[in-house]
N, C-alpha and C positions, 0 to 999 in steps of 0.2 A: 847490162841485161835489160831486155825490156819489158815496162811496166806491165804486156800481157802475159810473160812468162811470169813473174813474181806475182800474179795472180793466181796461177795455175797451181805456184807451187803451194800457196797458202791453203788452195783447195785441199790440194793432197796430203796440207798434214791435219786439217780441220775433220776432214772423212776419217782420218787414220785414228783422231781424237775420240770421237764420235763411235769410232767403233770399238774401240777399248773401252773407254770410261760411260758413254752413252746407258748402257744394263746399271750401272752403280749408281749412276744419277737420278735413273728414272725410279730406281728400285728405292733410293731415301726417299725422295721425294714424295713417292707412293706412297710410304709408309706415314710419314708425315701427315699426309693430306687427310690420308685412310682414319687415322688416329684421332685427326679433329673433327672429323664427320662422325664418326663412331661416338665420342665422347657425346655429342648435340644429339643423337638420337638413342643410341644404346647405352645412356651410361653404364659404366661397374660398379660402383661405389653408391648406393640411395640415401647413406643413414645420414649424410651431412640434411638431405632434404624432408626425412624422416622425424631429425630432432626439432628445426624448423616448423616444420605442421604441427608435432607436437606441442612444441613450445605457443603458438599460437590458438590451437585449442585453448589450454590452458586459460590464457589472457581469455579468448573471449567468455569464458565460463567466467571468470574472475570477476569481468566487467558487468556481466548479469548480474552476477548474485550481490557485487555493489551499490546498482543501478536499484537492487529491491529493497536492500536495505536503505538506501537513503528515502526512497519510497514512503520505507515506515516513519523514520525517521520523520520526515513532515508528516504522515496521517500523525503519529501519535503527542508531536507538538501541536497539533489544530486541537485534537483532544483537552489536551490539557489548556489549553486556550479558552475551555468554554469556563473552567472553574477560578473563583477566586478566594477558594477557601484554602488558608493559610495553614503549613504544618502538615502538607498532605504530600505521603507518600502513592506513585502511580503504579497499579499491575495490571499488566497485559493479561487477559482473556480469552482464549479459542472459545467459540461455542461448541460443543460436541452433538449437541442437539437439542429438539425442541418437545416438551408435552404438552399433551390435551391439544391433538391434530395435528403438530410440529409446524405452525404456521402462527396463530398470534396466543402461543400456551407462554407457559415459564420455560426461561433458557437455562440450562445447562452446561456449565462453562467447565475448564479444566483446570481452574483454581480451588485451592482450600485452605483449612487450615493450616494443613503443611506449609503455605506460602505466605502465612499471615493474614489470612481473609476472617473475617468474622461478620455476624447475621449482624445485619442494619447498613453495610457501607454499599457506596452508591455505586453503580456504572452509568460511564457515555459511551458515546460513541464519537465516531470524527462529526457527526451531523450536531448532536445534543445527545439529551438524556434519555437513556435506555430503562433505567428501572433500579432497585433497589434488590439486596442478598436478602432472600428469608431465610435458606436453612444451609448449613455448612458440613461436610463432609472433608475426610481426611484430604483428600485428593479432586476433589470437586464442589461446586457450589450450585446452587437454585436460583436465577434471577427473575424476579417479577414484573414484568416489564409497566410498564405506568398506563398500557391499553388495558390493563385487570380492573374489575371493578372493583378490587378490593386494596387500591390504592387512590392518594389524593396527597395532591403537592399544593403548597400554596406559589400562586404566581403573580407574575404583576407585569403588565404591558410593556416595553420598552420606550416609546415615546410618552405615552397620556400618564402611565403610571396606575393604570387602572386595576387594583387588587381581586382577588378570587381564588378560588379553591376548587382546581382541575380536577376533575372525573374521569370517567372513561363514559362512551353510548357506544352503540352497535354500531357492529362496521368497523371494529376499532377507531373510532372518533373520538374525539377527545371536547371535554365541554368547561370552559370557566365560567363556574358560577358562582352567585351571590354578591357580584359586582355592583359597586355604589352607584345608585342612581343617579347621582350629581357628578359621577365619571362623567368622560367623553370619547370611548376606545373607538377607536377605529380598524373598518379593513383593512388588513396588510399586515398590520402590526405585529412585529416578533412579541412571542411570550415567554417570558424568562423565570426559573423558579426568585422566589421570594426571597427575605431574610428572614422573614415573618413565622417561616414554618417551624423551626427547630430540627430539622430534621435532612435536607436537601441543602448542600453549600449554595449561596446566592448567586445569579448571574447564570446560569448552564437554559441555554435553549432548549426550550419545548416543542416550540410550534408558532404556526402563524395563524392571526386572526381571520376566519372566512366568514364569517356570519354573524351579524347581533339579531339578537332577540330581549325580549322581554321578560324577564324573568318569571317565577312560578308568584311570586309575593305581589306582582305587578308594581315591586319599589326598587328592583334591583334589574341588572342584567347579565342577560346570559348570552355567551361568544361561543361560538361554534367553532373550534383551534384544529387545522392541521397538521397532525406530527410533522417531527423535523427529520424524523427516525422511521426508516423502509425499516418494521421489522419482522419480515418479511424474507431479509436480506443483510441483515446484522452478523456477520460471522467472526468480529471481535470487540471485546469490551476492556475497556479501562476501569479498571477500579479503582477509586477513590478512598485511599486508606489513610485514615488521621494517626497522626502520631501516639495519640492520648484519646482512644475511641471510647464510648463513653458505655458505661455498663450497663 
């Protein structure tokens, strides 16, 4: 037979193939094809992608509210950082708000008695010293911040060691005076409560030195300290609570 006949006949059974099984072939395949296309743009099924998003949500909420707590975490160890008075228990502070013009009045915090707070213990802040408790309520307290005139801490320069007894002036400024004339304080200088007081643990920031002057006695001098404390913008406080506070 020849090679063009055994062509011929291969034709006639490939067409004869082709046309029986051709519809079945084309029709899986179809389906097939149809099925992986579908799937890539129309899924049926979302919730695999649904718990997913979910679950991701989740984490990044997670990660926030971690992110804020570690946050405090270091504001409230720099707090604590400012005091070296021994035996001291710390409580966190909201202010809830401010009197006599809710700008440099007494803070109002949302500690009290209920939490162990009593009249005389201290608050700072992450900067320095906020002010002292006068009066105590079940669920809230009074803080008087150290810009009142009707507080005075004793302080002492950080470098010269130059002693005095903080004020308040207008403007909320802040003034140390009575300082030894045989001092030698300088501009710049941080101002730190004293040991000397009885009353403020030693070491807690005040302020910084901006201005000498001459005192009122013309034997002593008088620094002109700016806070260390926006307060202003104080919206929490550490409390300072001693184990054994004194009656």
């Amino acid at each position: 037979m020849r090679s063009r006949d055994v062509r011929i006949i291969w034709n006639i059974v490939a067409a004869a193939a082709l046309l029986f099984l051709g519809p079945t072939i084309l029709g899986v395949g179809g389906s097939i094809l149809g099925a992986r296309f579908a799937s890539l743009f129309f899924p049926e099924d979302r919730s695999s992608d649904s718990d997913y998003l979910s679950l991701s949500v989740k984490l990044m909420l997670e990660n926030a509210e971690l992110r804020e707590i570690a946050a405090k975490s270091r504001l409230y160890r720099s707090m604590l950082h400012y005091t070296r008075m021994p035996d001291v228990t710390a409580l966190v502070g909201r202010v809830m708000y401010r009197s006599e013009g809710l700008i440099r009045g007494d803070l109002v915090i949302d500690r009290g008695s209920d939490h162990g707070v009593y009249t005389g213990a201290i608050c700072t802040s992450s900067r320095g010293l906020v002010g002292i408790i006068t009066s105590v309520e079940s669920s809230s307290s009074t803080v008087v911040p150290i810009t009142s005139p009707a507080i005075h801490v004793s302080c002492i320069t950080a470098t010269t060691g130059s002693l005095g007894i903080l004020g308040s002036e207008s403007g909320g400024r802040l003034r140390l005076e009575y300082v030894d004339g045989a001092a030698d304080p300088e501009i710049g200088e941080t101002v730190l409560t004293s040991r000397f007081g009885g009353v403020y643990p030693e070491g807690i920031v005040v302020g910084k030195v901006e201005d000498i002057s001459e005192g009122d006695r013309g034997m002593d001098f008088s620094l002109s300290v700016s806070p260390a404390v926006d307060f202003e913008r104080v919206n929490e406080v550490l409390i300072l609570l001693s184990e054994d506070p004194a009656e």
